[in-house]
C-alpha positions as CSV (number, residue, x, y, z in Angstrom):
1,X,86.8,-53.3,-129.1
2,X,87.8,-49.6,-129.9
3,X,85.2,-46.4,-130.6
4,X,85.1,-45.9,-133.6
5,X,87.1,-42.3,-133.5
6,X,89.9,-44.6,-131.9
7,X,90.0,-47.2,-134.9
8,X,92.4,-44.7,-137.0
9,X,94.7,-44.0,-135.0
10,X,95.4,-47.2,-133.0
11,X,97.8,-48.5,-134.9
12,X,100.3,-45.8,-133.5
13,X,99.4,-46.2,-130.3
14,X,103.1,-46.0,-128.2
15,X,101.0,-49.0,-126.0
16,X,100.9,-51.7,-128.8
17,X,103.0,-54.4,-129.4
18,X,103.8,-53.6,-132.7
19,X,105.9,-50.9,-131.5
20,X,106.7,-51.3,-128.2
21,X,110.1,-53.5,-128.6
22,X,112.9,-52.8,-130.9
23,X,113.1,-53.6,-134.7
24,X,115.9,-56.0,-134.2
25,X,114.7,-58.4,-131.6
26,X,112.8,-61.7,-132.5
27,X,110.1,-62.7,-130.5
28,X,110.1,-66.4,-129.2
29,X,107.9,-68.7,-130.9
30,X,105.3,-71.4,-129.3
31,X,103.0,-73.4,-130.4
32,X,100.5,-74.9,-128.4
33,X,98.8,-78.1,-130.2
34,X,96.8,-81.3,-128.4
35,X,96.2,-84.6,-130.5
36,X,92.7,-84.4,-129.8
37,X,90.0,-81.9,-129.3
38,X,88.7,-81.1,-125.4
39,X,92.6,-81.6,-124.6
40,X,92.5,-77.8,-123.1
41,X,94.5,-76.4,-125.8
42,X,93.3,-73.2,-126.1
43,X,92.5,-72.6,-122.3
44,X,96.1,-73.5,-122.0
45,X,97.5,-70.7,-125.0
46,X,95.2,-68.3,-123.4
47,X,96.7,-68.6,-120.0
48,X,100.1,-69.0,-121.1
49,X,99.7,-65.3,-122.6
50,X,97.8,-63.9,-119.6
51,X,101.0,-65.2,-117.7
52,X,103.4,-63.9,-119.9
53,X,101.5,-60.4,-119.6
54,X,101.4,-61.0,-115.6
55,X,105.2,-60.9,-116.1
56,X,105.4,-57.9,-118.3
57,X,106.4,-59.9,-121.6
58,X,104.7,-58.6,-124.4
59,X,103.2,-61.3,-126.2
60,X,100.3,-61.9,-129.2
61,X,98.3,-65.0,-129.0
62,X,97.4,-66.2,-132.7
63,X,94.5,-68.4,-133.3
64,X,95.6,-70.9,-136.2
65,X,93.3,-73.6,-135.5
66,X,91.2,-74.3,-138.4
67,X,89.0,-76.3,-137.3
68,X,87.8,-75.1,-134.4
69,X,88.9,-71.2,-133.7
70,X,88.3,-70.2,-130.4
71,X,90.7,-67.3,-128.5
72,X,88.3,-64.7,-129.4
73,X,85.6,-66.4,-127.1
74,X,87.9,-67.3,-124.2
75,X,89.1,-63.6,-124.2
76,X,86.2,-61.9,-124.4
77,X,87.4,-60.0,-128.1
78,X,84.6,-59.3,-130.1
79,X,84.3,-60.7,-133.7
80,X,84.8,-58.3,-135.9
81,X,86.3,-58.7,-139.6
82,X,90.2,-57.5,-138.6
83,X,91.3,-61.3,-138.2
84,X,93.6,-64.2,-140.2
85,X,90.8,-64.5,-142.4
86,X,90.9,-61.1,-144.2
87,X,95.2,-61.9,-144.2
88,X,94.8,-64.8,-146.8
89,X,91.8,-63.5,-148.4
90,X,94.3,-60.7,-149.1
91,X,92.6,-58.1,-148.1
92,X,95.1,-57.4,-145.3
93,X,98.4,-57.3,-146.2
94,X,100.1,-57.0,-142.7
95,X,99.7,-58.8,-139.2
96,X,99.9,-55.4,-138.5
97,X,97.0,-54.3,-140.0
98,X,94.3,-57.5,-137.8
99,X,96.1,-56.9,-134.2
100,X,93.7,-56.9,-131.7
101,X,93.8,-55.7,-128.0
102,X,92.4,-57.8,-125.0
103,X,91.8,-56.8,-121.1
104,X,95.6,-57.7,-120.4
105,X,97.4,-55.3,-120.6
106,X,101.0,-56.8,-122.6
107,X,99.3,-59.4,-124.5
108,X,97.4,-58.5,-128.2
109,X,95.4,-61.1,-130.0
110,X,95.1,-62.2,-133.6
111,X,91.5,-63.8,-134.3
112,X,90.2,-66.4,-136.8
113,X,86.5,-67.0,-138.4
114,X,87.4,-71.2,-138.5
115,X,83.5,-71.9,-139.9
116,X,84.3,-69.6,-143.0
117,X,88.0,-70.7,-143.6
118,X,89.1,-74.1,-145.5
119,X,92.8,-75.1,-145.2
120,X,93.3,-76.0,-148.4
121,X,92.7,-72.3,-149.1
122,X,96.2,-71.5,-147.5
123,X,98.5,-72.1,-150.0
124,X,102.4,-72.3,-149.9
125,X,103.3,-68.9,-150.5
126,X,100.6,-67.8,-147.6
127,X,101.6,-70.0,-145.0
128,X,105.3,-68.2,-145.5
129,X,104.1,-65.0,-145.6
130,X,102.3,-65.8,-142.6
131,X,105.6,-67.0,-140.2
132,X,107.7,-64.0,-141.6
133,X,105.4,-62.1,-140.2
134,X,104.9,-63.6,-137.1
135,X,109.0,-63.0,-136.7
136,X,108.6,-59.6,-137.5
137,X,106.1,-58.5,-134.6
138,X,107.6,-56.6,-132.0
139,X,107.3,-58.9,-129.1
140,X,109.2,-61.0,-126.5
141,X,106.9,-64.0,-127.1
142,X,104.4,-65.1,-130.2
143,X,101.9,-67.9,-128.7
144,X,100.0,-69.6,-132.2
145,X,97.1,-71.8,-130.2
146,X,97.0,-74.6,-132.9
147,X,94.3,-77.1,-134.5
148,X,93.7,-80.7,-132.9
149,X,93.5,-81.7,-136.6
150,X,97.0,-82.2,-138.3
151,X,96.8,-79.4,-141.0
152,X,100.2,-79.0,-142.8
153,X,100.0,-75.2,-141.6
154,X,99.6,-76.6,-138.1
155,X,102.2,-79.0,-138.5
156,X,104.7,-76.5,-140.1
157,X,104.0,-74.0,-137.1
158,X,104.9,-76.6,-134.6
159,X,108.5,-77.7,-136.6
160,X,109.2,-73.7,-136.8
161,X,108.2,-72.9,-133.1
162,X,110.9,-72.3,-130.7
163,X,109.1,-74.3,-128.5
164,X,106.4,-77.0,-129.6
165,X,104.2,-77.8,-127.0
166,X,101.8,-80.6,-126.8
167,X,99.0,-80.8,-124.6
168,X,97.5,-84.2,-123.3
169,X,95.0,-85.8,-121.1
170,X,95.3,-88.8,-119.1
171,X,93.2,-91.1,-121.1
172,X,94.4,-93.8,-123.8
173,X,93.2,-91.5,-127.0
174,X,94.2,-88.5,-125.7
175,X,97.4,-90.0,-125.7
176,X,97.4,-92.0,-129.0
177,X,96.5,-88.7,-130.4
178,X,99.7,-87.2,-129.4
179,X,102.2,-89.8,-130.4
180,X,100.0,-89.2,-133.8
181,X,100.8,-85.6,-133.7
182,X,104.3,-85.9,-133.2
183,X,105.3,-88.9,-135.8
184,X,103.1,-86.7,-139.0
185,X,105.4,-83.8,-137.5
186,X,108.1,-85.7,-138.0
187,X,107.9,-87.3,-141.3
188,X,106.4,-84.1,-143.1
189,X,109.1,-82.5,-142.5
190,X,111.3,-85.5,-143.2
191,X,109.5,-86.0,-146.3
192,X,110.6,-82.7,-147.6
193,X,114.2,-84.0,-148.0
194,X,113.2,-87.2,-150.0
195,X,110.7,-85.4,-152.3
196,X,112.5,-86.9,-155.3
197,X,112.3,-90.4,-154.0
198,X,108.5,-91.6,-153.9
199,X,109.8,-94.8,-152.7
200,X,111.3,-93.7,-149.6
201,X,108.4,-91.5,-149.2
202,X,105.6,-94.3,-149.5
203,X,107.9,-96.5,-146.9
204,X,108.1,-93.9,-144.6
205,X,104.2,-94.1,-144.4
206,X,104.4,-97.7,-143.3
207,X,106.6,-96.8,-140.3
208,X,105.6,-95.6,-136.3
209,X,101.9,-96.6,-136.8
210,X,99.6,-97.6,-133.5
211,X,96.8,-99.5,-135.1
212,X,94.9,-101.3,-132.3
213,X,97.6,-101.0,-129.8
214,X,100.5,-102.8,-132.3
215,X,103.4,-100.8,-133.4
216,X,104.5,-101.3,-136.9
217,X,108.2,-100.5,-138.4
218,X,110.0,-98.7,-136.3
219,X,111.9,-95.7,-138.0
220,X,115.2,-97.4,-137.7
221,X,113.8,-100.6,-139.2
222,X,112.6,-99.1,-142.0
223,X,116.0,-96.6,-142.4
224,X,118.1,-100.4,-142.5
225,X,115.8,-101.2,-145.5
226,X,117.2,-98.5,-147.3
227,X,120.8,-98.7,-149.9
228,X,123.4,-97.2,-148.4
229,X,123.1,-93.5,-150.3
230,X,120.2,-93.0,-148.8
231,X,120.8,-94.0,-145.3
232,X,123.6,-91.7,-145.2
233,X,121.4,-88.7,-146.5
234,X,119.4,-89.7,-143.6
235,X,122.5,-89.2,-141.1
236,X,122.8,-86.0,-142.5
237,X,119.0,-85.1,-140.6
238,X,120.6,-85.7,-136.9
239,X,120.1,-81.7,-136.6
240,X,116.4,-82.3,-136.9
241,X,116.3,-84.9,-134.5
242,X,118.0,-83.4,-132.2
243,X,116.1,-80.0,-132.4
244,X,112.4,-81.8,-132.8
245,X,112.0,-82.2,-128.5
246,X,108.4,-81.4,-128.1
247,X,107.6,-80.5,-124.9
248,X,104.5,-82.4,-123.5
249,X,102.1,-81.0,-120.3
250,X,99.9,-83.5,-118.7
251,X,96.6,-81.5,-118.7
252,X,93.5,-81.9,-116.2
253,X,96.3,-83.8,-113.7
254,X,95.0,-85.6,-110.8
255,X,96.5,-87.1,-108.0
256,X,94.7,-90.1,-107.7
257,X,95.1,-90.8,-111.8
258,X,97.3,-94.1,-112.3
259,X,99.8,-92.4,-114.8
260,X,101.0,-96.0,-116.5
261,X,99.9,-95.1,-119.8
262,X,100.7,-91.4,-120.1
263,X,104.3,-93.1,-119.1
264,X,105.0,-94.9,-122.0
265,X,104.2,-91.7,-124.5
266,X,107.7,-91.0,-124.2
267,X,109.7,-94.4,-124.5
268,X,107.3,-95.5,-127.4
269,X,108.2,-92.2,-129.0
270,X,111.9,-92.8,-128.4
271,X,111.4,-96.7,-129.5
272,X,109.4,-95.6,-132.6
273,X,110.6,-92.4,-134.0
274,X,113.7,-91.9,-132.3
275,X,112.0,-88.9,-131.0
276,X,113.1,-87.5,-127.4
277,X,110.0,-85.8,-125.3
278,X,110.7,-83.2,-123.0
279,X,107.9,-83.0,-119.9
280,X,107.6,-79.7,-119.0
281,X,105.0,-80.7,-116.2
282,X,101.2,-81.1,-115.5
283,X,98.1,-78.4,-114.8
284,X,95.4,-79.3,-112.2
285,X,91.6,-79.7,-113.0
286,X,90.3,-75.8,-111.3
287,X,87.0,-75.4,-111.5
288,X,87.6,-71.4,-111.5
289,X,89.0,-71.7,-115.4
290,X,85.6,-73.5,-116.2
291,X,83.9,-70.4,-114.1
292,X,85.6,-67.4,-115.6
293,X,84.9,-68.9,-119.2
294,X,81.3,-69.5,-118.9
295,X,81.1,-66.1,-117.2
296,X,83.5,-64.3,-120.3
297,X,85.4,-62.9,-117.4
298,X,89.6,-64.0,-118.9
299,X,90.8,-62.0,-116.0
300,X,89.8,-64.4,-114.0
301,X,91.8,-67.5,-115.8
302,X,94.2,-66.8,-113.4
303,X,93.0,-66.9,-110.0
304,X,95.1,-66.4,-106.3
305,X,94.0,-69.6,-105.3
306,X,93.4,-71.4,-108.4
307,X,95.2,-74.8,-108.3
308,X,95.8,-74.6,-112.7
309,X,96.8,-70.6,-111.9
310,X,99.7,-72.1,-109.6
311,X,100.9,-74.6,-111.8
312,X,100.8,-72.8,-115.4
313,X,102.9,-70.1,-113.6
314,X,105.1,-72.5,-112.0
315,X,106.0,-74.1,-115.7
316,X,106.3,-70.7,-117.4
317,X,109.0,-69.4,-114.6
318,X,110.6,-72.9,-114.7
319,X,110.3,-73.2,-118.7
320,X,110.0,-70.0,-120.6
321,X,111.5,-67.3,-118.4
322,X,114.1,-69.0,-116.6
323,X,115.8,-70.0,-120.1
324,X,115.7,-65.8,-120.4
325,X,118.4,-65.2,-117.6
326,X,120.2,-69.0,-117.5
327,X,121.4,-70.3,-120.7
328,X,120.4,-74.1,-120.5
329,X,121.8,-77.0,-122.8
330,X,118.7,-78.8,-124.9
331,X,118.6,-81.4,-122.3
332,X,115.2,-83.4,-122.5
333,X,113.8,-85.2,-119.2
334,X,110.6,-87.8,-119.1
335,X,109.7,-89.0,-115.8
336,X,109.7,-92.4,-114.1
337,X,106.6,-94.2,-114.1
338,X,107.5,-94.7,-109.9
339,X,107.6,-90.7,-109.9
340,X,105.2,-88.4,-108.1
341,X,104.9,-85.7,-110.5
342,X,103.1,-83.3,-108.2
343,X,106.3,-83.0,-105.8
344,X,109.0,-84.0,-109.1
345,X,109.6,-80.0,-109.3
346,X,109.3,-78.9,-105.8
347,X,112.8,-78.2,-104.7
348,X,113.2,-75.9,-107.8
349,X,109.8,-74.0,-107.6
350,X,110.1,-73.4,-103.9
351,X,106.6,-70.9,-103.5
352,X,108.9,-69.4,-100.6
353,X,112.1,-67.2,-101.5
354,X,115.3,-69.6,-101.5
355,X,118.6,-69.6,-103.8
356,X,117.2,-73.1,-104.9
357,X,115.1,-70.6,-107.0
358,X,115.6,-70.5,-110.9
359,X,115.4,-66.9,-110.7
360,X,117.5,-66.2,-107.9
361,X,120.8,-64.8,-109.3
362,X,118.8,-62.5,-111.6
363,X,116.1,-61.4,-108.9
364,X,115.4,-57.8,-108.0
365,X,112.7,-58.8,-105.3
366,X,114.7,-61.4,-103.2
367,X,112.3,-61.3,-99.8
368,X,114.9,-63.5,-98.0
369,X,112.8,-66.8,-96.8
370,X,109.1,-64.3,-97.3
371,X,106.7,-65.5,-99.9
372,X,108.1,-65.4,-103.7
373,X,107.4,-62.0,-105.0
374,X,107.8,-63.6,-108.6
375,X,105.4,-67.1,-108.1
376,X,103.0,-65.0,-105.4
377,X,99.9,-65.3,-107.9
378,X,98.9,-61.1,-106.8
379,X,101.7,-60.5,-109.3
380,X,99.5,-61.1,-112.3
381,X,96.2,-59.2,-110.5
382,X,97.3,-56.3,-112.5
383,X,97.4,-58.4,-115.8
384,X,93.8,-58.8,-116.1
385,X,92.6,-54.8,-115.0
């Protein structure tokens, strides 16, 4: 990536992440995990950061997914020894030190070697040296592109992530898979509180599982089983409930898909684990993201006319930099099954300048009825050059 009379000294460059924010600000955390492998994951992380760059937010994208590490490919960074691997070997003792630059300009890349890395090799004391040194990068945004396998690291990430989103596909395991994600998010980090009671910890093993279709014990049901001490420690874990809203995005959307299933993710979810899914909204099948990663070209994930380009951007203005101006409550929404998702957010994405706009009171570049100077794709030309 750099010559080798460059490799010194680019650790000071003024350019680089690591020093290009102040000390005391702490980037925003998400995750990016999919139930299943072939959900689009890692497509998705990699053009949520090219976005995020487009915009001029400085972000890292951090491969964590151990089974199947792929950001270095989809971004064209070659494979070199300076990744998460040489970080829990030890041999790296700083994030710092394994920061790697891409063709975007704002966004910096940290790589994993998944066929020489086990799991079980991360212990405890790694995986938090690992997120206190993700919240000490100088950035506005730290992207972790997570495992399809639920790893406890993966897991952990998702709980600690300012937002934890979940990508799924229209079809019945893709979406199994999810709802699987989320409930062994949900109980490992309920488990933690009952680690002295192996009884409540073997019971809450029985509850929220899909086996063929069949839900058995719901959360609730097996809370009521419980003496009255212990259903009142778990009272006292309404703050996790109420912060665990993964946000889900319907991947590889298609208008003529019957949505029934993808539907009831979210009121089996609420029936099940009390758990409240936020949809953050859906990208398009674009043959151009296929084409620009079979030809290595990553400035090209983001195309002018690229259906996926238009709606990843749309959901990172509505999602991620709209919260950066407006403060909004943690309200979570889930579509109607009767609802046309590809119109649902039309009114507040308007691709033509309107005070409908998110962005409007906080807009430099108001054009006055013109195209959006913001959502116009051109924006994020710059991004990949």
């Amino acid at each position: 990536m750099f010559p080798k009379e460059e490799r010194s000294n680019r650790f000071y460059d003024v350019d680089c992440v690591r020093y290009s924010m102040s000390a005391s600000r702490n980037p925003k955390i998400i995750a990016v995990a999919g139930g299943k492998g072939g959900a689009g994951k890692t497509v998705f992380a990699c053009m949520l950061g090219a976005c995020l760059a487009g915009f001029e937010r400085r972000s890292v994208l951090v491969d964590l997914d151990f089974s199947g590490a792929m950001v270095h490919n989809y971004l064209n960074v070659p494979d070199t020894e300076e990744n998460l691997n040489t970080f829990f070997a030890g041999r790296s003792t700083r994030l710092t030190e394994i920061i790697r630059r891409t063709s975007f300009e704002n966004l910096d890349v940290i790589t994993l070697q998944s066929d020489n890395f086990r799991t079980p090799c991360c212990k405890p004391w790694q995986k938090r040296r690992l997120f206190h040194e993700l919240m000490q990068l100088k950035a506005d945004y730290i992207i972790l592109d997570l495992g399809a396998a639920s790893s406890n690291v993966g897991l952990d990430a998702f709980m600690m992530a300012d937002f934890g989103i979940l990508l799924s596909t229209n079809d019945m395991f893709s979406i199994i898979n999810t709802y699987s994600f989320i409930r062994s998010a949900l109980l490992r980090s309920i488990k933690r509180h009952f680690y002295d009671t192996p009884l409540v910890v073997r019971m809450l093993d029985e509850c929220g599982l899909l086996v063929d279709g069949k839900c058995i014990k719901p959360l609730h049901a097996v809370i009521d089983q419980f003496d009255f001490q212990t259903q009142e420690k778990f009272k006292s874990l309404n703050t996790l409930w109420a912060r665990f809203q993964p946000k889900v995005v319907l991947n590889f959307a298609d208008e003529s898909d019957k949505l029934d299933d993808f539907f009831l993710l979210g009121p089996v979810a609420k029936d099940l684990l009390n758990v409240e899914l936020d949809y953050w909204g859906h990208v398009r099948f674009d043959d151009s993201v296929r084409a620009a990663i079979r030809s290595k070209r990553p400035e090209q994930l983001l195309s002018v006319n690229g259906k996926a380009s238009e709606d990843v951007v749309r959901l990172v203005v509505r999602n991620v930099i709209s919260r950066e101006f407006v403060e909004k409550k943690e309200k979570t929404f889930w579509f109607h099954i009767d609802v046309n998702i590809f119109s649902m957010f039309d009114e507040l994405e308007p691709l033509n300048c309107t005070p409908n706009c998110l962005l409007w009171n906080n807009c430099l570049n108001r054009t006055e009825g013109g195209a959006c100077s913001r959502m116009n794709l051109e924006l994020l030309k710059r991004a990949g050059y």
